[in-house]
N, C-alpha and C positions, 0 to 999 in steps of 0.2 A: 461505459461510455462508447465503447467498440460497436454496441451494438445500436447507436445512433448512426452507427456509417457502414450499417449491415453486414458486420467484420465479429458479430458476435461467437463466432464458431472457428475464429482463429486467436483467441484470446491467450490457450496455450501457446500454439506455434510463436505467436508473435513476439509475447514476452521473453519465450524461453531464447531465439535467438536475441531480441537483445541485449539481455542477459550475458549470452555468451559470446558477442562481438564486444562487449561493455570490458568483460573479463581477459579475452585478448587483446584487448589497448591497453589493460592497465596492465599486462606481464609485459608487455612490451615497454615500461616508462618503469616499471617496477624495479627497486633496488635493496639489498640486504639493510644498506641506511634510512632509505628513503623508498618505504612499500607504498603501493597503489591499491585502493581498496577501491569497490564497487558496493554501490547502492541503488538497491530495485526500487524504484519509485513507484506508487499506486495513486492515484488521484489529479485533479480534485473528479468528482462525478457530479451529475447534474441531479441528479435523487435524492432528494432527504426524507430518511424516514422520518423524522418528526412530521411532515405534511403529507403522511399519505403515500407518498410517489413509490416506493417499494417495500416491501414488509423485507422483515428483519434476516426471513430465512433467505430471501435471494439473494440482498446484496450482503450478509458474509458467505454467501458459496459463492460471490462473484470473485470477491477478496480473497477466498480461498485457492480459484483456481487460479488467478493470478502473480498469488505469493510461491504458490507451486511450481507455477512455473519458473520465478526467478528464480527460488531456490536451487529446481533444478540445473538450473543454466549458471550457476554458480555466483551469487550476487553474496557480499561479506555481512551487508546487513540491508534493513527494509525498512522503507519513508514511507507512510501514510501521508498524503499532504494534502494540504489547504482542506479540512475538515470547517464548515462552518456549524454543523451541527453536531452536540456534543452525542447524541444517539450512534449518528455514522459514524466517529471515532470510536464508541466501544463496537458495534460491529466490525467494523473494519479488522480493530486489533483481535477477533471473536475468532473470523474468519485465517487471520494470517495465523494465530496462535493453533490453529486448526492443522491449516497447510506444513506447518514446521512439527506440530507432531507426528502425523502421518511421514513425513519426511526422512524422521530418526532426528530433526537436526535441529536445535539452537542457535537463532541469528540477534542480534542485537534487534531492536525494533523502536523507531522512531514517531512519533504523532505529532503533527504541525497542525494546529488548530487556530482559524483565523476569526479575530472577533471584530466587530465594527468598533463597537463603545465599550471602553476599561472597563476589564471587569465582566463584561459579558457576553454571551455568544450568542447563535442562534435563539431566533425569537425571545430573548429576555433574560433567556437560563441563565443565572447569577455561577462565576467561577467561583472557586473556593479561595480564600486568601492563608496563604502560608502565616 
């Protein structure tokens, strides 16, 4: 998305500080009763691979450089959000799964997946039911 506003080559930078401005307000609010966690947000983006708009390898190394960056910048755990296409969620989580090995490090990992009509998501894809 960064790189709709020609900021595609500060994707690390930008992440990793707000990561780490994210990380000094919560130590600051943070208590031994009551801790302050941080969570690196990725999304939504305007590409879905199910229509073409980016193949698979670029946008999990976008997700990768990005998870990387919050990791490094010290985020507790990572939100993939508002996913309408069930495709960019498994990349998504591809890429981030990517960034946290490279990393050494295991973060919790979240996926928020927005669907119009019960039951299902982008273009038709029927969810599974429990």
């Amino acid at each position: 998305m960064l790189g709709e506003f020609e900021l595609a080559d500060r994707v690390h930078e930008i992440n990793l500080k707000a990561a780490q401005l994210a990380r000094e307000v919560a130590q600051q609010f943070s208590t031994k009763e009551r801790p302050r966690f941080v969570a690196g947000s990725m999304g939504p983006t305007t590409k879905l691979p199910s229509l073409g708009h980016i193949g698979f390898e670029a946008m999990a190394a976008a997700y990768e450089e990005q998870a990387a960056a919050l990791i490094e910048g010290g985020v507790d755990l990572l939100l993939i959000e508002t996913c309408q296409d069930l495709l960019q969620a498994k990349i998504a989580t591809i890429g981030v799964l990517d960034a946290m090995r490279k990393a050494g490090k295991r973060l919790p990992v979240a996926v928020q997946v927005r669907c119009k009509k019960p039951e299902r998501c982008c273009w038709a894809r029927r969810l599974a039911r429990r």
